[in-house]
MITOR-963304 format. One line per field, with one value per residue (C-alpha): residue number from 1; x, y, z; residue in three letters; chain. Coordinates in Angstrom, 1 decimal. Layout:
BEGIN
num = [NUM;...]
c1 = [X;...]
c2 = [Y;...]
c3 = [Z;...]
residuo = [ala;...]
cadena = [A;...]
This chain:
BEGIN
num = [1;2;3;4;5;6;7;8;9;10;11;12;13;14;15;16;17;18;19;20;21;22;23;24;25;26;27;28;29;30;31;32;33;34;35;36;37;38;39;40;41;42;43;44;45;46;47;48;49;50;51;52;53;54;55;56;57;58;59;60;61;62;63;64;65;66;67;68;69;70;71;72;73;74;75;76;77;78;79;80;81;82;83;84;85;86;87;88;89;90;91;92;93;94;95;96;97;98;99;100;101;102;103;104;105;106;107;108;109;110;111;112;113;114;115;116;117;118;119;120;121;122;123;124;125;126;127;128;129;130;131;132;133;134;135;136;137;138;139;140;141;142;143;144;145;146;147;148;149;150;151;152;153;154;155;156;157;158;159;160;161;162;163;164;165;166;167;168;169;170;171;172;173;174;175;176;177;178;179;180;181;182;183;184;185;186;187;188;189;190;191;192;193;194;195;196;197;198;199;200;201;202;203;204;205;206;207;208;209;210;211;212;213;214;215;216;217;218;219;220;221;222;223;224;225;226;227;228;229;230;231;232;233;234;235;236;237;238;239;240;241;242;243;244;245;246;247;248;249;250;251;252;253;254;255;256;257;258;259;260;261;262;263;264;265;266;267;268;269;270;271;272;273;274;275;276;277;278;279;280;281;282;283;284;285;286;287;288;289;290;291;292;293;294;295;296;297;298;299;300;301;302;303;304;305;306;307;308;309;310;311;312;313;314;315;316;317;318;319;320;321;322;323;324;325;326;327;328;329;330;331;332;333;334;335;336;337;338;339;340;341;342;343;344;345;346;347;348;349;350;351;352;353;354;355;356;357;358;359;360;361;362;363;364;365;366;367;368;369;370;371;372;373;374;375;376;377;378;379;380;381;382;383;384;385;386;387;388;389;390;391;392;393;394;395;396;397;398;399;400;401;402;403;404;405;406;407;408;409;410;411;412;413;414;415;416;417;418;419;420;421;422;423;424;425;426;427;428;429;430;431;432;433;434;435;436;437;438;439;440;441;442;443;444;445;446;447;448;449;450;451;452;453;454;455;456;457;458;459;460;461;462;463;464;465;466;467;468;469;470;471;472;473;474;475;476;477;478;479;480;481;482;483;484;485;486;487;488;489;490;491;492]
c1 = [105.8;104.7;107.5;107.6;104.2;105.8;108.8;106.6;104.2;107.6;109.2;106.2;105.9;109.4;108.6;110.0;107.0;106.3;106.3;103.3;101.6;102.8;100.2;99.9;101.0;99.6;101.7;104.1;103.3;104.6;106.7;108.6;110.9;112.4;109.9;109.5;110.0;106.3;103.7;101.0;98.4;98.9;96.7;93.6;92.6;91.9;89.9;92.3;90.7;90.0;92.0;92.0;88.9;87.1;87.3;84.3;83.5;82.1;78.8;80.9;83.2;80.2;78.2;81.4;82.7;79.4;79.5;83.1;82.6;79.2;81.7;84.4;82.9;81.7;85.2;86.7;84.6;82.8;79.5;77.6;76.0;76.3;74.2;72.5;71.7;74.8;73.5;72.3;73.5;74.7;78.3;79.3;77.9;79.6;83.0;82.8;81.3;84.3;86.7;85.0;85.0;89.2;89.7;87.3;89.5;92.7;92.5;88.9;85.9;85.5;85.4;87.2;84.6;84.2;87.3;87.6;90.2;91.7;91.9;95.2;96.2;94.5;94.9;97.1;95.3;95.2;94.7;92.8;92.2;95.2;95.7;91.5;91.8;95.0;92.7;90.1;92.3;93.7;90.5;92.3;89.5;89.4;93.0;92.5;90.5;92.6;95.4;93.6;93.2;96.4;99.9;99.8;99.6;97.9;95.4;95.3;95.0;91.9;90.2;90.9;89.2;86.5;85.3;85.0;83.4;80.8;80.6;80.2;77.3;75.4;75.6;73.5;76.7;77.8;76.4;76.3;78.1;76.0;77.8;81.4;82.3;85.7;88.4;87.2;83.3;81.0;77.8;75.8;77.7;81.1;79.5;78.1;82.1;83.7;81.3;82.1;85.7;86.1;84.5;87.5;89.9;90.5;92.9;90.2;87.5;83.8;82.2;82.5;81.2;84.5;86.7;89.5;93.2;92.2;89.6;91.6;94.4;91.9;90.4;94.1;94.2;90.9;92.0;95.2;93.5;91.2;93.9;92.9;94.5;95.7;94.2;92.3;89.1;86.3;85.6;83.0;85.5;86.4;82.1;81.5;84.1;83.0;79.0;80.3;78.0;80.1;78.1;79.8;83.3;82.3;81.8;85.3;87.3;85.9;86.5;90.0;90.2;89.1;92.0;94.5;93.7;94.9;98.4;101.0;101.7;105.4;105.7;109.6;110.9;112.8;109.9;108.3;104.7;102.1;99.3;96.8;94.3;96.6;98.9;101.7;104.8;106.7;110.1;110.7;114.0;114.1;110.1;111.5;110.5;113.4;111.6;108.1;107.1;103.8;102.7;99.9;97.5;95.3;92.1;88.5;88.0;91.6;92.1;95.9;95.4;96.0;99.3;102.3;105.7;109.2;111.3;113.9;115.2;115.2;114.8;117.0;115.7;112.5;110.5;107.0;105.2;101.9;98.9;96.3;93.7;95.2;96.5;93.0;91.4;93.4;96.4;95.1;92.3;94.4;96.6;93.3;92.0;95.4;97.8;101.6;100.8;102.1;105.7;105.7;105.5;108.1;105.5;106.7;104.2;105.7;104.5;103.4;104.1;100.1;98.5;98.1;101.1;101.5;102.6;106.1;107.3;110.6;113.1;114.0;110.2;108.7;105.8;107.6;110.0;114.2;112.8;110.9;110.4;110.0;108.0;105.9;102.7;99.2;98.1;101.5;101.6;104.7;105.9;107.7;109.1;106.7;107.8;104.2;105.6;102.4;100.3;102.4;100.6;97.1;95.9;93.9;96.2;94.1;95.0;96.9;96.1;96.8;100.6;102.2;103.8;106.6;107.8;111.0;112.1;115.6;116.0;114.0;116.5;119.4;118.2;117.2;120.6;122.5;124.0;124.2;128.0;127.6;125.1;125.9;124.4;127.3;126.7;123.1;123.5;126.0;123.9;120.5;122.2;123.9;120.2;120.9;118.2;119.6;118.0;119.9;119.2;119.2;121.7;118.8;115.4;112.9;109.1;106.9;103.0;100.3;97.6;94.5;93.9;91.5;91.5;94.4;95.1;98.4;98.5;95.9;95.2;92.2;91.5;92.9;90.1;90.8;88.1;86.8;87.7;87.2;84.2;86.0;84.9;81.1;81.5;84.0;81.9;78.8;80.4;81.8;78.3;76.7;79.0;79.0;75.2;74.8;77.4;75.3;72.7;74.4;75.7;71.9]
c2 = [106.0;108.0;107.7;104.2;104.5;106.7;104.2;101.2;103.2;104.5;100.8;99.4;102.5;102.3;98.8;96.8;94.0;94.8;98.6;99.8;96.7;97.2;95.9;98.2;96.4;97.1;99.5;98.7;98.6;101.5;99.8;96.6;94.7;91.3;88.2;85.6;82.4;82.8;80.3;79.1;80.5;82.9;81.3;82.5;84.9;84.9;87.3;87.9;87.4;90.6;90.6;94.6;96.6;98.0;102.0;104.3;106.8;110.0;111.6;113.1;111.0;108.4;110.5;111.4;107.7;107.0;109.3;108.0;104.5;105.2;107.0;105.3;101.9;103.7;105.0;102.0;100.1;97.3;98.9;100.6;102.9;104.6;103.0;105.5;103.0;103.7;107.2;106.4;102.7;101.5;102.5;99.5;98.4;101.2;99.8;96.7;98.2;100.3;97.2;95.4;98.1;98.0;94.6;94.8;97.9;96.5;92.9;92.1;91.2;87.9;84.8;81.6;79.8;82.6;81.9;79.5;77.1;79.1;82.5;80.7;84.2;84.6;88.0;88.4;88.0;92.1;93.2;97.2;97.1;98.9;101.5;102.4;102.6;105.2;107.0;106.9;108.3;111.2;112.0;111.5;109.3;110.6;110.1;106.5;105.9;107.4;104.6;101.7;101.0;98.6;100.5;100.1;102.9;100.7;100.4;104.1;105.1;102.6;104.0;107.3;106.3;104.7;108.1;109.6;107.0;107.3;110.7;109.9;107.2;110.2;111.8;109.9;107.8;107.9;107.6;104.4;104.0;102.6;102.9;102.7;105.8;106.0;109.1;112.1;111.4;114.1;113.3;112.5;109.1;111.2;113.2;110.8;109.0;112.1;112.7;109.4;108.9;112.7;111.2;109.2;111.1;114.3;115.3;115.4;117.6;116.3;118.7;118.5;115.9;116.1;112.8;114.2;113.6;114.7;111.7;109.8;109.6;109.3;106.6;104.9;105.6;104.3;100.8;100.3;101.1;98.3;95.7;96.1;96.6;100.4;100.7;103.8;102.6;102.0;98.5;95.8;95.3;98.6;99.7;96.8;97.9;101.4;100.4;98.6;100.2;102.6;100.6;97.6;99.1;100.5;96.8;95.6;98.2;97.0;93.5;94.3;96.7;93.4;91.5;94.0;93.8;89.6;90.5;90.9;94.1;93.5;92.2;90.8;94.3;91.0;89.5;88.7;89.7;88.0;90.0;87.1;88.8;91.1;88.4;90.3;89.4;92.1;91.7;94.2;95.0;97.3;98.3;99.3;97.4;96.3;93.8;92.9;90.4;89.2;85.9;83.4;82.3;80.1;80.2;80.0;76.3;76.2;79.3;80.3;80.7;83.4;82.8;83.6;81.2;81.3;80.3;78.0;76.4;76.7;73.3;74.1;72.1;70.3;67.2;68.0;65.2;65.3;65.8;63.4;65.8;66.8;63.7;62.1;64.6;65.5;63.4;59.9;60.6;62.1;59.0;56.9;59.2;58.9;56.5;57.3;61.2;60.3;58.6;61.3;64.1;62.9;61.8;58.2;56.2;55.3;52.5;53.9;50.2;50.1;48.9;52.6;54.4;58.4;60.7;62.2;64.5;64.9;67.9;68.2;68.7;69.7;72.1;73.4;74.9;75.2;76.9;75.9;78.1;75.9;76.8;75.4;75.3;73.0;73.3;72.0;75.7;77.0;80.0;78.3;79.1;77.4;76.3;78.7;82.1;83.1;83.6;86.3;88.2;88.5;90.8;87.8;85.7;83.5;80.2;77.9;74.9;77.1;77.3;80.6;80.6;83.1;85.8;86.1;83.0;83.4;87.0;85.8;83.4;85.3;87.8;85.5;83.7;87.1;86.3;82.4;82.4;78.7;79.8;83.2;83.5;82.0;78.6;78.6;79.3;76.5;74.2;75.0;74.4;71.1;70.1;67.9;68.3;69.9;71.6;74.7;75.5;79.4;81.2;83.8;82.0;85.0;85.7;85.0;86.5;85.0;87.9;89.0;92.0;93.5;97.2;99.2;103.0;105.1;108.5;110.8;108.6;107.2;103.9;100.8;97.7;94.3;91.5;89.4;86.1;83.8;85.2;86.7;90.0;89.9;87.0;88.9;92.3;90.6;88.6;91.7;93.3;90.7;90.1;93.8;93.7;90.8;92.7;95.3;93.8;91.8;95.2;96.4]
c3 = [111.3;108.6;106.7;106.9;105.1;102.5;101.9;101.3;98.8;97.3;97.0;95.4;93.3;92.2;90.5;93.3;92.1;89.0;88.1;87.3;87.9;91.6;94.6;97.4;100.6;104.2;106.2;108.9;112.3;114.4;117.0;117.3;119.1;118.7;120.0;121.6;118.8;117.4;116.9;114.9;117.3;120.2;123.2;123.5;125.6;129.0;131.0;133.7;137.7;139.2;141.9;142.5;143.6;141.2;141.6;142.4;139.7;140.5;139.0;136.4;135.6;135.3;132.6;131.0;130.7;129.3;126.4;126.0;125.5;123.1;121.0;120.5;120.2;116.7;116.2;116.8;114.7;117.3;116.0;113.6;115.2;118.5;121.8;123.7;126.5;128.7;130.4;133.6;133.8;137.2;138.4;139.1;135.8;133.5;135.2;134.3;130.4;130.6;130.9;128.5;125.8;127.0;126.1;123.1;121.3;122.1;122.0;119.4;120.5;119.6;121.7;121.0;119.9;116.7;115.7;112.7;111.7;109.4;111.6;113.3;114.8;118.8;120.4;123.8;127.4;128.3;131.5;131.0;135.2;135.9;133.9;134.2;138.0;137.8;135.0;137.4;140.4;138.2;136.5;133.0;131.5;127.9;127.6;128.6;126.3;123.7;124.7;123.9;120.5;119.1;118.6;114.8;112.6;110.3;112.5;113.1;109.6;109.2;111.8;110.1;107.2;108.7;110.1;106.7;105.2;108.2;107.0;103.3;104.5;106.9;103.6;101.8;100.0;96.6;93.2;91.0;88.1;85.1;82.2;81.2;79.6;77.7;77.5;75.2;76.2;77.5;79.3;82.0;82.3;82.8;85.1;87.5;87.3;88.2;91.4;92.3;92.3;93.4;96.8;97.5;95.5;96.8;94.2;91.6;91.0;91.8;88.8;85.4;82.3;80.3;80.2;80.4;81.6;84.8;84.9;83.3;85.8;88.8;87.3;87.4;90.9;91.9;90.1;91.8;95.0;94.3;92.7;89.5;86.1;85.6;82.5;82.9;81.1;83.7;82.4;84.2;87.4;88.0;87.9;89.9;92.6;92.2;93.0;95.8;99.1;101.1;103.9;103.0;102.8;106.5;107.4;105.6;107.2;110.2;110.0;109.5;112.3;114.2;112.9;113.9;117.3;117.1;116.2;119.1;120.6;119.3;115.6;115.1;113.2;110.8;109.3;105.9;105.7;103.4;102.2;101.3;99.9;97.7;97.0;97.3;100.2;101.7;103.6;106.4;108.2;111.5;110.2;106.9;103.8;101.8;99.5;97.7;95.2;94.3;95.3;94.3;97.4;98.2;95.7;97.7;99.1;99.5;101.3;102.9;107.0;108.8;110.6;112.6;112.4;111.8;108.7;109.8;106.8;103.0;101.0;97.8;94.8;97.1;95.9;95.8;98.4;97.5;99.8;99.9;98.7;96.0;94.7;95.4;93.6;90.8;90.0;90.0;87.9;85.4;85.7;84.9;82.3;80.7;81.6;82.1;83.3;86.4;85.3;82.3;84.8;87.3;90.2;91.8;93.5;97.5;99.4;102.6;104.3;105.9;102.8;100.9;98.9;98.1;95.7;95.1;92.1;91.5;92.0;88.4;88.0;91.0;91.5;94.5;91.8;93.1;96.3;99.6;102.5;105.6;109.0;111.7;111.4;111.4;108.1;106.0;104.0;103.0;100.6;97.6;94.1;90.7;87.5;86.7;86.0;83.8;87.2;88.3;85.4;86.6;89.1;90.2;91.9;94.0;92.4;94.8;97.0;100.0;100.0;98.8;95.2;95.4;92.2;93.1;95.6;94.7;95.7;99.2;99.9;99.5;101.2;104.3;103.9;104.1;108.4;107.3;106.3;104.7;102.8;100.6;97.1;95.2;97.8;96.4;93.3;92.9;94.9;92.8;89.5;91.1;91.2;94.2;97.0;100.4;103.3;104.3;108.1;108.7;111.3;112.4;112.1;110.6;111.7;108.9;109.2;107.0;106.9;105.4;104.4;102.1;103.3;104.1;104.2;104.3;106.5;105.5;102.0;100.3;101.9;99.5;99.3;97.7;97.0;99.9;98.5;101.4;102.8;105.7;106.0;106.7;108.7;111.2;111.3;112.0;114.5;115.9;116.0;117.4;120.5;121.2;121.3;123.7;125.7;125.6;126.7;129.3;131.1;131.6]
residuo = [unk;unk;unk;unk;unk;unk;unk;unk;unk;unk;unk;unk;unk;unk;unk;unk;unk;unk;unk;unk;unk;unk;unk;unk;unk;unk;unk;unk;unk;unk;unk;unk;unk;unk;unk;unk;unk;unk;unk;unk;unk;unk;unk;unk;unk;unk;unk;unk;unk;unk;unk;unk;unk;unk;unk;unk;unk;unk;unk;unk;unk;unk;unk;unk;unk;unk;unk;unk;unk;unk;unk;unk;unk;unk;unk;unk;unk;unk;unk;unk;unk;unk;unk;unk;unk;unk;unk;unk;unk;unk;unk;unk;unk;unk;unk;unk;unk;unk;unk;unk;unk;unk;unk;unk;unk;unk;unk;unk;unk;unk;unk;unk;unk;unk;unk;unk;unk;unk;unk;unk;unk;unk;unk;unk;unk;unk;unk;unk;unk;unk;unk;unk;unk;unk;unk;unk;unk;unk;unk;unk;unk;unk;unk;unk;unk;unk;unk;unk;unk;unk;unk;unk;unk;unk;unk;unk;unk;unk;unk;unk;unk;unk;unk;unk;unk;unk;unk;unk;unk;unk;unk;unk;unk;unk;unk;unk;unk;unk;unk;unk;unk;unk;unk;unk;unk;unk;unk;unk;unk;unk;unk;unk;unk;unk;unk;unk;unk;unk;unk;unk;unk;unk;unk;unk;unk;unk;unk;unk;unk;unk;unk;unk;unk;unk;unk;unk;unk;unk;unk;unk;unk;unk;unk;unk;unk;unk;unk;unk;unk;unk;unk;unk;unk;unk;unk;unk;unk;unk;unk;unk;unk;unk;unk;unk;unk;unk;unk;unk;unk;unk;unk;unk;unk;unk;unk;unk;unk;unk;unk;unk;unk;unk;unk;unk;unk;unk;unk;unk;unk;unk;unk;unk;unk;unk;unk;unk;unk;unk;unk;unk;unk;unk;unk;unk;unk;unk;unk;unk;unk;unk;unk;unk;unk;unk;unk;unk;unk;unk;unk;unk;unk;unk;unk;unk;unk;unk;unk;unk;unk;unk;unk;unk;unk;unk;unk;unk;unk;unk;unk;unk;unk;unk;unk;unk;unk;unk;unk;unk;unk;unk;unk;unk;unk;unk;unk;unk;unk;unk;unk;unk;unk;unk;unk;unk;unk;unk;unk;unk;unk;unk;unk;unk;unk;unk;unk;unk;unk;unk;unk;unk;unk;unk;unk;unk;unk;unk;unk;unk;unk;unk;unk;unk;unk;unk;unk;unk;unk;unk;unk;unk;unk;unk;unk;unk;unk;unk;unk;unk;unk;unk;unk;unk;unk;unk;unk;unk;unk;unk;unk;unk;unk;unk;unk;unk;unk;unk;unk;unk;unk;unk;unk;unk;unk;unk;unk;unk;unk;unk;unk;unk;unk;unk;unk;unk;unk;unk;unk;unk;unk;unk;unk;unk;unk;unk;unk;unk;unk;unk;unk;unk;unk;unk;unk;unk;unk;unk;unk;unk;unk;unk;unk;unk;unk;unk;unk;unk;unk;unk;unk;unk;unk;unk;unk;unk;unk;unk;unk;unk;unk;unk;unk;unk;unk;unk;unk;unk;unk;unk;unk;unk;unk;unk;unk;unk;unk;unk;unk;unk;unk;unk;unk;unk]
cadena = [A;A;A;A;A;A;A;A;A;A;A;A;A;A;A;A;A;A;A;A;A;A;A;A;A;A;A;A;A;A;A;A;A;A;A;A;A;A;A;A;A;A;A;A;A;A;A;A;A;A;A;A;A;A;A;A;A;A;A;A;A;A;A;A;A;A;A;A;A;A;A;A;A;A;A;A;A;A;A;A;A;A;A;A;A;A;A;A;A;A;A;A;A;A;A;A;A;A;A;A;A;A;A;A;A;A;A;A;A;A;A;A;A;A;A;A;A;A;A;A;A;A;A;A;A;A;A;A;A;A;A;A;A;A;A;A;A;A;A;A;A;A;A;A;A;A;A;A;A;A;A;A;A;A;A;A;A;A;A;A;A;A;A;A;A;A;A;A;A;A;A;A;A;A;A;A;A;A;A;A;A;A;A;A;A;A;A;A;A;A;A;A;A;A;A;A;A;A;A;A;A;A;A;A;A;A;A;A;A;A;A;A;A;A;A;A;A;A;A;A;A;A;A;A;A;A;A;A;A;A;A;A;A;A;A;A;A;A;A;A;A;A;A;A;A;A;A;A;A;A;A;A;A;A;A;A;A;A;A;A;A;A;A;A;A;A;A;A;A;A;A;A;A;A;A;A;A;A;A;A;A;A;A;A;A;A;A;A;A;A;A;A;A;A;A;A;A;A;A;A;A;A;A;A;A;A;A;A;A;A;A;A;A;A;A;A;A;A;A;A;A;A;A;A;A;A;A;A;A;A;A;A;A;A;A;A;A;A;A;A;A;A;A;A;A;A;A;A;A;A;A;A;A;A;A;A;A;A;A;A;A;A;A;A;A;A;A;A;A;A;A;A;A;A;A;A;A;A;A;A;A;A;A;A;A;A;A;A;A;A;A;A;A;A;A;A;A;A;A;A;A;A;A;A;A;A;A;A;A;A;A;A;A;A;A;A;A;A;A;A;A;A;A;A;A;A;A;A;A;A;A;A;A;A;A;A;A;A;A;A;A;A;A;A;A;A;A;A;A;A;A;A;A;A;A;A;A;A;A;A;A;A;A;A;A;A;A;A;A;A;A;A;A;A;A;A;A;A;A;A;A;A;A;A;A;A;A;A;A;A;A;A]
């Protein structure tokens, strides 16, 4: 799969969302096969019953399970540091740790009741008894272990980078940045940037106080790894992201380690993938990206769920019904703050026939733009085109009520429409400029994965972060924590 890696860096690099502007997506997954029709949330999961006997571990394969399972529960990111309270711990006992450190890698730690609302993706029920027991039988117990962890190279390269940021913490972590030193300087200031970056960027070298080109392209790098403007200049947001703790960028890799253990085994190798936290969509064909755009996502207090569906249908030219919230909040007080906003702006007020009436906005001026991207799901989001191009600008592109605005919906739909003979780009092109509202039902329905994620890595690359907008991340890790420490404690 490393050259899937390669070809999405290479699409996005090649200006396939806006040149040098370009977001960095999450890598592909390293296997797939076609799906069952998704849903909005996989069940939760369910410890399966034990219905085998559990089997006997000998002396050695006890302590050497042991030492296993205290390692890799720091590789794998369930905690911070490693227990030492596994050695001598009843047999029985370090079976039952050993399953639950199974289900943990490959399937998250949480329970249901840590999931919130919003977090509408639940891992798969996983059964690690099997496979343990013939690992047992054949004395192959570190190459059990070794099979656990999701099969998704995005995933893998994570945990990659989560070992040398370990390192980089042992060591004492990285200096701060203070002051915002510009190209040409000399100084102290330059000196203490260079060490810095050099610690993530192995392409530059870690001595030196000269701004120079050298510097000057690193610091590029560094701000496209954090989804910032490529300016070169070390300005406020690039310091602050830069001063960041390398303990907290342990904690966010870690909480989206967590989040890759939710997804199926087997992601639809069709699909269009949502970045929320980027803001950037990226469609994928056989595991091979063959579009990106950037988006506009939910701001914080309207935050875009984490999801899986499938897009059935495209609503050329939609009407924009109005939620409740939204009409509550900000329409109707415009309307009484300046009468005629709503008629001027092409909302119509509908009797709802109980006594109450909603908000509609009209095609030929509806926020929903020429294009909406229908699919199941329990929060009414959708991906849709806006009349807002401007937003597509900013690096910052948390600004909708939870919906996903779309750069380039056009191309989407084409794209998507491509095995629906009824519906080939010269159809919808004729059919947008006819302005006339129609639903066009797709031939081959296509999985659609609302995701969050705000760190991300390529093989044997620096580790991308975004912002945290939502609160997510230090929520999840300490959840994480927290449940691997009562099920520590529990196992004694």
């Amino acid at each position: 799969m490393g050259n899937d890696i390669k070809a999405v860096l290479a699409l996005m690099a090649a200006g396939v969302s806006g040149g040098a502007q370009a977001q960095v997506a999450p890598p592909p997954v390293a296997t797939t096969v076609p799906m069952a029709a998704p849903t909005t949330a996989i069940p939760a999961p369910v410890a399966p019953a034990v219905s085998a006997p559990l089997p006997t571990l000998s002396p050695a394969q006890a302590t050497q399970l042991a030492t296993l399972i205290a390692d890799d529960e720091v590789a794998q990111g369930l905690r911070v540091a490693r227990r030492g309270d596994l050695d001598g711990q009843d047999p029985v006992a370090l079976v039952r740790t050993a399953l639950d450190h199974a289900r943990a890698v490959r399937t998250g730690r949480l329970m249901p009741g840590d999931f919130s609302t919003d977090w509408a993706i639940r891992p798969q029920a996983w059964d690690p008894l099997p496979g343990f027991a013939d690992a047992v039988k054949r004395d192959r117990l570190a190459a059990w272990i070794k099979t656990l962890p999701p099969p998704y190279t995005g995933y893998d390269t994570l945990a990659a980078g989560l070992a040398r940021y370990r390192a980089v913490s042992a060591a004492g972590g990285w200096p701060m940045v203070s002051d915002s030193p510009k190209f040409g300087d000399r100084g102290p200031a330059v000196a203490r940037l260079r060490e810095r970056l050099a610690i993530e960027d192995a392409a530059l070298t870690g001595t030196g106080d000269r701004f120079d080109a050298a510097l000057l392209d690193a610091v590029r790098r560094a701000q496209r790894r954090y989804g910032l403007n490529p300016t070169g200049q070390p300005g406020p947001q690039t310091t602050a992201a830069l001063n960041v703790p390398v303990e907290r960028r342990i904690r966010q890799m870690m909480a989206n380690m967590e989040r890759w253990r939710w997804l199926p085994s087997q992601l639809d190798p069709r699909r269009v993938q949502v970045n929320v936290a980027a803001a950037v969509l990226t469609v994928f064909d056989g595991d091979a990206p063959v579009m990106s755009m950037k988006a506009v996502t939910g701001r914080p207090g309207n935050e875009t769920p984490m999801l899986i569906s499938r897009i059935n249908s495209i609503v050329l030219n939609p009407p924009w019904n109005v939620p409740t919230s939204i009409a509550t909040k900000e329409l109707w007080p415009k309307e009484r703050a300046n009468p005629g906003y709503l008629k001027r702006n092409g909302f119509r007020v509908i009797d709802t026939g109980n006594g109450g009436n909603r908000l509609q906005q009209s095609s030929e001026k509806s926020a929903l733009g020429r294009y909406k991207f229908d699919f199941p799901n329990d929060f009414a989001v959708y991906l849709h085109d806006t009349p807002a191009q401007s937003g597509f600008s900013r690096f910052d592109r948390l600004a909708s009520h939870g919906c996903v605005r779309l750069e380039k919906p056009a191309d989407l739909a084409k794209l998507l429409m491509k095995t629906t003979p009824e519906w080939q780009a010269p159809q919808i092109d004729a059919t947008v400029a006819a302005g006339k509202t129609v639903r066009a039902t797709m031939a081959e329905p296509v999985s659609v994965y609302l995701l969050y994620w705000t760190a991300f890595a390529g093989n044997n690359g620096p580790v991308a972060f975004r912002d945290d907008p939502y609160g997510w991340d230090a929520r999840l890790a300490a959840t994480v924590e927290r449940r691997s420490a009562a099920q520590a404690l529990a196992a004694r």
